[in-house]
C-alpha positions in Angstrom: -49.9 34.9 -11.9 -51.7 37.0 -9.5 -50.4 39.0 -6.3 -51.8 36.3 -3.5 -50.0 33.3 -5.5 -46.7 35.8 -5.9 -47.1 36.1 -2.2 -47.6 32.3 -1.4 -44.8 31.4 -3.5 -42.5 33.9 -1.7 -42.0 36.3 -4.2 -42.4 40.5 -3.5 -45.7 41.7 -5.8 -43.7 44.4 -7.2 -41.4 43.0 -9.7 -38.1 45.1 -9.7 -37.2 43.7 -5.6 -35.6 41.5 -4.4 -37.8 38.4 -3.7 -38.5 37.2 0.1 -37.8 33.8 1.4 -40.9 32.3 3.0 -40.7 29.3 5.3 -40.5 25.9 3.5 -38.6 27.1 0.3 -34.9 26.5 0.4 -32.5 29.3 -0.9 -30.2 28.6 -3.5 -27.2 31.3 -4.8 -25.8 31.4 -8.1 -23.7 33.9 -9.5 -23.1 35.0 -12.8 -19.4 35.1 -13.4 -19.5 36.4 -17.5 -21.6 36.5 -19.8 -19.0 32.9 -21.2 -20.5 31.7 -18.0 -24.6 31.9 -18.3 -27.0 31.5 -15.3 -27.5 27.5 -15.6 -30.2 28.2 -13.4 -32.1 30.9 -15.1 -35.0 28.0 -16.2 -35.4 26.9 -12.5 -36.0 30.6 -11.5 -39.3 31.7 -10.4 -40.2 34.7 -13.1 -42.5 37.9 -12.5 -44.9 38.9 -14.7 -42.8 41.9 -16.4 -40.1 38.5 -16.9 -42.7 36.3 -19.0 -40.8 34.6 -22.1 -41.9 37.2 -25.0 -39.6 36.6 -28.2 -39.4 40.3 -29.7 -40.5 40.4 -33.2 -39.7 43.9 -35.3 -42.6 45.0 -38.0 -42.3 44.1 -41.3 -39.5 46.4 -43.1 -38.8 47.6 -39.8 -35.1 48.0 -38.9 -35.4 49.2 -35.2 -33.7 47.5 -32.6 -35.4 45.1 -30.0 -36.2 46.7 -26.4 -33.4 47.6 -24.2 -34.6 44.7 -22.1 -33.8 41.9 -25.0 -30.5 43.2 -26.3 -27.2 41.6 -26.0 -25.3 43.9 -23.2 -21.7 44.4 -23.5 -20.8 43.3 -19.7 -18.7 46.2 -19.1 -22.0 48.1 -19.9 -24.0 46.0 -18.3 -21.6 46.1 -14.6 -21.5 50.0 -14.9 -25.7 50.1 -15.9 -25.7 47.8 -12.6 -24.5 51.4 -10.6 -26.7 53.9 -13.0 -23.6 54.7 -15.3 -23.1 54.4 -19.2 -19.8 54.9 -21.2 -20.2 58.6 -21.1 -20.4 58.5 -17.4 -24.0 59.9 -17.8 -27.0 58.4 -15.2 -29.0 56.0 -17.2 -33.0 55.3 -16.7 -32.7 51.9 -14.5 -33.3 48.8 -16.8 -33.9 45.3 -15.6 -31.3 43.0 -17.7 -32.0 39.5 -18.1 -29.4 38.5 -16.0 -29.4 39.5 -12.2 -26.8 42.1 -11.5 -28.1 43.7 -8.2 -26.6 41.5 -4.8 -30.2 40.7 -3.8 -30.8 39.3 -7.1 -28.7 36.4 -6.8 -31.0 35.0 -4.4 -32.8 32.4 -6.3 -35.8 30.5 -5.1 -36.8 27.3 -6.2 -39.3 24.5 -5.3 -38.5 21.8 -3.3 -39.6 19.2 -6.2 -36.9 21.6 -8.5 -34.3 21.4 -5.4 -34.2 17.9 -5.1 -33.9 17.4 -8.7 -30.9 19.7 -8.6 -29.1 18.0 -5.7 -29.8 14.8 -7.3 -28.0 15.7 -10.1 -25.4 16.6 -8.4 -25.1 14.0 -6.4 -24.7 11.8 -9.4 -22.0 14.2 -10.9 -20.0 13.9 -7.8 -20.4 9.7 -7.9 -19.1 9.5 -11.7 -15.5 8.0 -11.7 -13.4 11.0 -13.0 -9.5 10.6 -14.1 -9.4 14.1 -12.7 -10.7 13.9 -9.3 -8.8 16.6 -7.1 -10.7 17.1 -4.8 -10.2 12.9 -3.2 -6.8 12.0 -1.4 -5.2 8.6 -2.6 -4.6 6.7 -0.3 -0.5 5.2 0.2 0.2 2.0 1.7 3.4 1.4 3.6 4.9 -1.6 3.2 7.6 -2.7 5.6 9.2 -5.8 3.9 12.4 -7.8 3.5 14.9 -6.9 0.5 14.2 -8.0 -2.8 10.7 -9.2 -1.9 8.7 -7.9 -4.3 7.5 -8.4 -7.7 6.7 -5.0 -9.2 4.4 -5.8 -11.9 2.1 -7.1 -8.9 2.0 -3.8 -6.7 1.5 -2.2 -10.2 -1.6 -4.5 -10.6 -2.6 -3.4 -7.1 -2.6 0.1 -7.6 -4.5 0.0 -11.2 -7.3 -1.9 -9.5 -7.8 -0.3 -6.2 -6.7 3.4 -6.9 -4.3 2.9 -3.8 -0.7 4.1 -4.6 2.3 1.2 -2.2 5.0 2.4 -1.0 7.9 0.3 0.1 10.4 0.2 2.8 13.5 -2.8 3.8 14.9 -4.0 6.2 17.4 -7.1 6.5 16.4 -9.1 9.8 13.5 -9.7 12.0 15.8 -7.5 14.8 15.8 -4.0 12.3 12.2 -4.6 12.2 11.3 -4.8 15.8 14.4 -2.4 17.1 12.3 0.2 13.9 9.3 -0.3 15.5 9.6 0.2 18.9 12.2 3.3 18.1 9.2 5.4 17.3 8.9 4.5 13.3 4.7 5.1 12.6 3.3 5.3 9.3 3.7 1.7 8.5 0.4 -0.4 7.3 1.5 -4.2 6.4 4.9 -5.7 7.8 6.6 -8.9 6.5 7.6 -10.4 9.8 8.9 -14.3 10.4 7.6 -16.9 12.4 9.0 -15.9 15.9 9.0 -12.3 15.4 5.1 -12.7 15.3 4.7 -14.0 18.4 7.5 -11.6 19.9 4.7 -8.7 18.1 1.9 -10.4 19.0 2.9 -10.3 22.9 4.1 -6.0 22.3 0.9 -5.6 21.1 2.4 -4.2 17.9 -0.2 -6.1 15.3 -3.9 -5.9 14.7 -6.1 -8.5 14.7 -7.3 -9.7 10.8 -10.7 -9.9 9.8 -10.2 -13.2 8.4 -13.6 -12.5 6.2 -11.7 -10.4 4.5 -9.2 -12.6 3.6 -11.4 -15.2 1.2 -7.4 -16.5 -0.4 -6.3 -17.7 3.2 -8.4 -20.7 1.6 -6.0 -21.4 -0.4 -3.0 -21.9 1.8 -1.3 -25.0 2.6 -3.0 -26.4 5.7 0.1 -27.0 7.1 1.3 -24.1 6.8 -1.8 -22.8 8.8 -2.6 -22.7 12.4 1.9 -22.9 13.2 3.0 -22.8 16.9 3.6 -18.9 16.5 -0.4 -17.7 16.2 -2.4 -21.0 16.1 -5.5 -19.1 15.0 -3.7 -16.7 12.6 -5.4 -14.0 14.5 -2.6 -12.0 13.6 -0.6 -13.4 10.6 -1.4 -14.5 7.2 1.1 -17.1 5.7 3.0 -15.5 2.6 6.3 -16.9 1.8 8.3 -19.9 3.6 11.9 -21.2 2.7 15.2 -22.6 4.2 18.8 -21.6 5.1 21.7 -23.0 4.2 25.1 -23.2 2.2 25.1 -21.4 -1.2 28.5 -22.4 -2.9 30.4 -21.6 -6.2 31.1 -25.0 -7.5 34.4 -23.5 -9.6 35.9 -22.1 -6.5 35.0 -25.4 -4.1 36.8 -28.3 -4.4 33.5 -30.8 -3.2 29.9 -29.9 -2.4 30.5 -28.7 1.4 28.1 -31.4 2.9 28.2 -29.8 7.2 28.5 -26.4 8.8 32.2 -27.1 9.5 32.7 -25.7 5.9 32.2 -22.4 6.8 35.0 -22.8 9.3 37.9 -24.1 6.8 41.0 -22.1 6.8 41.2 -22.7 2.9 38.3 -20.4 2.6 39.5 -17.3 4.0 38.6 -14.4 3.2 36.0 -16.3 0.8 32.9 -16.5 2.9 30.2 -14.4 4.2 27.6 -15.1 6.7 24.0 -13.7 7.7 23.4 -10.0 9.3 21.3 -11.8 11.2 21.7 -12.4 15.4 19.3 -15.6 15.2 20.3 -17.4 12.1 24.0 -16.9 12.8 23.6 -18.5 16.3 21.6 -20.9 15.1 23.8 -22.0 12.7 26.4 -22.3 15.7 23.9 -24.0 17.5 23.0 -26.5 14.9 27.0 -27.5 13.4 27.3 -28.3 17.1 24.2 -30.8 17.1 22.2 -28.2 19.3 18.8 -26.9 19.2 18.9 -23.5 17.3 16.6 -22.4 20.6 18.8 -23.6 23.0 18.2 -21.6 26.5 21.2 -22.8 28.1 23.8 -20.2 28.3 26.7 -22.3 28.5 25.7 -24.1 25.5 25.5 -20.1 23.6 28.6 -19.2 25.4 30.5 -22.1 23.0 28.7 -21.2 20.3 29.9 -17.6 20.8 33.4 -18.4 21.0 33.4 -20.5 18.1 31.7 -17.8 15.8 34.9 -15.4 17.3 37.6 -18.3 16.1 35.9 -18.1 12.8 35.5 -14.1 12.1 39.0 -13.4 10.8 37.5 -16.4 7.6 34.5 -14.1 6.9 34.5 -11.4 4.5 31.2 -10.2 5.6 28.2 -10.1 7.8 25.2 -9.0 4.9 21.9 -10.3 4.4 21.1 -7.8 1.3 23.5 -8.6 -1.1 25.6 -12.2 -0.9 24.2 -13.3 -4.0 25.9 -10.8 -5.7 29.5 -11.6 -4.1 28.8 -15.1 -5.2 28.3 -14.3 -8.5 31.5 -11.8 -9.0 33.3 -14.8 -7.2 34.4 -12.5 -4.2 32.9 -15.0 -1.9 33.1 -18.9 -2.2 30.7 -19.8 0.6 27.7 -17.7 1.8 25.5 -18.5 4.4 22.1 -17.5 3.0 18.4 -18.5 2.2 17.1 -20.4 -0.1 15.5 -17.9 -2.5 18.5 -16.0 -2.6 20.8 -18.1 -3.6 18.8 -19.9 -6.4 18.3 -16.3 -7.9 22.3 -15.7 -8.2 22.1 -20.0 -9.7 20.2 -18.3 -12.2 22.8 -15.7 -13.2 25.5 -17.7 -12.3 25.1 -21.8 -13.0 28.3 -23.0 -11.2 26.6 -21.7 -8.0 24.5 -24.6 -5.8 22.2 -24.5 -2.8 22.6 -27.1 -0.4 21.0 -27.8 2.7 23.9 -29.4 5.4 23.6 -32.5 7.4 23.1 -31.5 10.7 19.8 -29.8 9.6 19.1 -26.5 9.3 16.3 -23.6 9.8 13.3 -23.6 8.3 11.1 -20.3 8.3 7.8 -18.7 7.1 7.4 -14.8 6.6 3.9 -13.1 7.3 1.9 -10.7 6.2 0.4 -8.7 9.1 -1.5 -5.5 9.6 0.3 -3.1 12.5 -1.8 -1.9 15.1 -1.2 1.9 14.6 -2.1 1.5 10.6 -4.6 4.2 9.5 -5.5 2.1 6.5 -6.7 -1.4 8.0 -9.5 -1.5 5.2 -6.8 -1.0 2.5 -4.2 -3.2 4.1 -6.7 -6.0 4.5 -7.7 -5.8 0.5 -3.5 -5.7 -0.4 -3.1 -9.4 1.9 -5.9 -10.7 0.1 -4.6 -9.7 -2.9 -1.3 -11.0 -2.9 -2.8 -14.3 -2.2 -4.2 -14.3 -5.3 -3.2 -17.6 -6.9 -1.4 -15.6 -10.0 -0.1 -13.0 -8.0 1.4 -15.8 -5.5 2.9 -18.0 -8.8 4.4 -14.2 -10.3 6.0 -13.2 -7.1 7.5 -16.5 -6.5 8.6 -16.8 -9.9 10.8 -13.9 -9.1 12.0 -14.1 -5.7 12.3 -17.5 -5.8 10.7 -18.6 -2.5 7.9 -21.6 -1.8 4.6 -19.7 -1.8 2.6 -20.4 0.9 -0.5 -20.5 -1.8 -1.2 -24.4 -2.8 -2.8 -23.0 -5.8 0.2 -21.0 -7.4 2.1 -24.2 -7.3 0.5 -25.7 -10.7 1.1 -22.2 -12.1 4.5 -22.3 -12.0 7.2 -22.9 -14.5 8.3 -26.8 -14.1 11.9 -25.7 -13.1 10.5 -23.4 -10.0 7.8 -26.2 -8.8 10.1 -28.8 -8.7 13.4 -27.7 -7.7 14.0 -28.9 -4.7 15.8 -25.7 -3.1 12.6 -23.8 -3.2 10.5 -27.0 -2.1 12.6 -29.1 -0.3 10.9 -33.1 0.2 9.4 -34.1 3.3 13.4 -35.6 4.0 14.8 -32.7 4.1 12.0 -30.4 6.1 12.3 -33.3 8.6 15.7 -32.0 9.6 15.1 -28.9 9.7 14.0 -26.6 12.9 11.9 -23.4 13.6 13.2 -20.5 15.3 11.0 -19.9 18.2 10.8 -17.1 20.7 13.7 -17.8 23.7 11.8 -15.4 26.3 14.3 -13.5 28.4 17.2 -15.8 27.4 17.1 -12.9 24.0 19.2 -11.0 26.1 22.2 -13.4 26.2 21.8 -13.5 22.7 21.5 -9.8 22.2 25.1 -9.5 24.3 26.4 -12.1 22.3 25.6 -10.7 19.2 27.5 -7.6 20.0 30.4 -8.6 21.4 30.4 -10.8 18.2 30.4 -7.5 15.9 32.2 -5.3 17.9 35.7 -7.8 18.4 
C-alpha cells in the first residue's frame, strides 16, 4: 500500500500513530477488555504495512523464540509495556503489540461497505427473539373486573402468546367502579362495566373509542346482543358476558320453590336471607315485587320502595355481592338474591340449591369490555378484547363462571349441561319478562340518598 492510498484512506503514513479520520469514513471504538475478550474487530481494521499478516516460522533446528511482536503477552505485561515498564520496573524499548493498548489506538476505521455490514448484523442480533431480553419492558394490563370473573387458564394463554403480563383488580357493583374511577384511580386499561354504567361512562367521557378493525371476534356476537340501547354503535363497548337476577334457594331449607319477590320478605326466613350490595338491583327488585318499572323516575313510587326495603332489613343477614354462594352452600342463608352465574356455581357444589327467575320478572343485564380513556396500552388492550372473544376462550370462561357468553360460536362448544340449562340461557319466555337497567339521569340522586339511608338505619 503506498503513502497517497494510506493518505486517501485516512490513515497517518507513519505506522506507530494514531490514524486520522478523514471526511466520509465513520469511526467506530472497540475496546479490548482481556485478552478472554479478543478484538472482534481486529479483521475489519485497516492494517499498516509493518501490520501485514506474516506467520513467523523459526529455522530448522532452531529453538529461538518468535519476535517480540508475535508472542503471547502476559496482560499484566502487556498494560505496564503500554507505559514503558517491565516486571523489574526497568524502561523497555517501545514495541507495537498486536492488540491496541495506547487510547488513540482504539479508534478503528472502517469502510462504509464494512460499516453497514456490521450494523446489519447487529441489527439482526437485536431482532432475534431472546428468552433473556433485559433490556425490553413487559408490558402489564390492568384489568378492572367483577369478582370471580375470570378463567385463569385464559389470561395464562394470553400472556404466553402476546409477551403481555394481566393483572387483575374487583370490584362488586357498577357504583365501586364509577365512585373508583372518578376518585382519582389511573392505571386501569380494560373495565368490565354493565349496560347502564356504559352510557353513564360514555357521557363522563371515561372510555375510549374501539377500533372496531381490531376486533375481527365482534363477528361473532349475537346480533342481538349488538347495537343495545346503551351504545347503539358499540363505539365504546364490546358485548362479553350477559345473564339474569333472581332467587337462588336451598331446596332443604325452603319449604316450596319461592315463585315472587314477596319471599324475600317472609318472617319465617329471618335471619336466612341475603340481598345484593348493589343500590340498583336492590331497588329494582323493590321496584319490580311492586309491579313497577326497575327505572321508575317517580320519587314517590322509590319513596315506597324505600320503606319497604327498611320493613324488611331486620330479615336480612347481609348486603354482599362477592360471596352469597358460599352462605348458601354452608346453609347460613336460605334465600339470596343474586345472579344467575352465581348461583348455578354454588348448584354445582351444593345440588339442593335452585335458581329461579320470579313472576313479576326480573333484570336482565350484559357486562362490557371497554378500553378507559386514560389507558397507556390501547394497542394491548384492543388485542386482550379480541382475544377473549375467541370462540374457545369464550366456551372456557363460561364454563367456569357460569354466565351466557355473548359469543354465538362458544355456544356449540360447550358441555350439554352449560348450553342448555336454562339458568344461564333463559328461553325467549322468560327474557320477555325481564327489564334492563337504564340510566335514570338526575333522578340517581334520590336513589343515591335512598341507598344510604337504607345502609346506614
Amino acid at each position: 500500500m503506498n503513502q497517497a492510498a494510506i493518505k486517501e484512506q485516512g490513515l497517518s503514513a507513519h505506522t506507530g500513530t494514531a490514524p486520522v479520520a478523514q471526511p466520509g469514513n465513520l469511526l467506530l471504538f472497540a475496546r479490548v477488555v482481556s485478552p478472554h475478550h479478543p478484538d472482534v474487530l481486529a479483521a475489519f481494521r485497516r492494517r499498516s504495512p509493518a501490520d501485514s499478516a506474516v506467520r513467523y516460522s523459526a529455522p530448522p533446528g532452531s529453538h529461538a523464540a518468535p519476535p517480540a511482536r508475535l508472542q503471547r503477552v502476559n496482560p499484566v505485561v502487556r498494560r505496564k509495556a503500554s507505559r514503558g515498564l517491565t516486571h523489574a520496573g526497568l524502561r523497555a524499548p517501545a514495541t507495537r503489540h498486536p492488540f491496541p493498548t495506547h487510547p488513540q489506538e482504539k479508534v478503528l476505521l472502517c469502510s462504509p461497505v464494512l460499516v453497514i455490514a456490521f450494523a446489519f448484523l447487529l441489527i439482526l442480533a437485536a431482532c432475534s427473539p431472546s428468552s433473556d431480553n433485559g433490556n425490553a419492558k413487559k408490558v402489564t394490563l390492568h384489568l378492572f373486573t367483577w369478582s370471580d370473573y375470570t378463567e385463569e387458564t385464559v389470561v395464562k394463554e394470553f400472556e404466553r402468546r402476546f409477551g403481555i403480563h394481566v393483572m387483575t383488580d374487583t370490584f362488586g357493583s357498577n357504583e365501586e367502579l364509577l365512585a373508583k374511577l372518578q376518585g382519582g384511580a389511573s392505571g386501569y386499561d380494560v373495565v368490565v362495566p354493565s349496560d347502564y354504567m356504559v352510557s353513564i361512562m360514555i357521557k363522563q367521557g371515561l372510555l375510549a373509542e374501539l377500533d372496531r378493525s381490531k376486533v375481527p371476534n365482534l363477528a361473532q356476537v349475537y346480533a342481538h346482543l349488538k347495537g343495545l340501547y346503551y351504545d347503539p354503535q358499540n363505539t365504546y363497548s364490546i358485548p362479553y358476558l350477559w345473564g339474569t337476577t333472581g332467587i337462588g334457594y336451598n331446596a332443604e331449607m325452603v319449604s316450596s320453590p319461592p315463585q315472587s319477590w314477596q319471599a324475600l320478605w317472609d318472617e319465617r326466613y329471618k335471619g336466612k336471607i341475603s340481598l345484593l350490595n348493589d343500590e340498583r338491583e336492590v331497588f329494582s327488585m323493590a321496584l319490580r315485587s311492586a309491579g313497577e318499572s326497575l327505572n321508575t323516575v317517580d320519587l314517590v313510587k322509590l319513596e315506597a320502595a324505600k320503606v319497604r326495603l327498611m320493613a324488611q332489613k331486620p330479615l336480612v343477614k347481609a348486603y354482599t355481592s362477592e360471596n352469597y354462594d358460599q352462605l348458601l352452600i354452608s346453609g347460613e342463608v336460605a334465600l339470596a338474591h343474586g345472579w344467575s352465574g352465581t348461583i348455578v356455581r354454588a348448584a354445582a357444589e351444593k345440588p339442593s340449591i335452585k335458581y329461579v327467575i320470579p313472576q313479576e320478572g326480573g333484570t336482565i343485564w350484559q357486562d362490557n369490555l371497554c378500553i378507559l380513556k386514560t389507558s397507556a396500552h390501547k394497542h394491548e388492550a384492543m388485542a386482550f378484547v379480541n382475544f377473549l372473544l375467541e370462540p374457545q376462550m369464550a366456551a372456557q370462561i363460561t364454563t367456569k363462571v357460569k354466565y351466557a357468553s355473548a359469543n354465538e360460536a362458544a355456544r356449540v362448544l360447550l358441555p350439554k349441561e352449560i348450553a342448555q340449562n336454562p339458568a344461564i340461557y333463559p328461553s325467549q319466555d322468560t327474557v320477555a319478562r325481564l327489564e334492563w337497567i337504564k340510566d335514570v339521569g338526575e333522578t340517581i340522586k334520590a336513589y343515591d340518598r335512598a341507598w344510604t339511608e337504607l345502609k346506614v338505619k
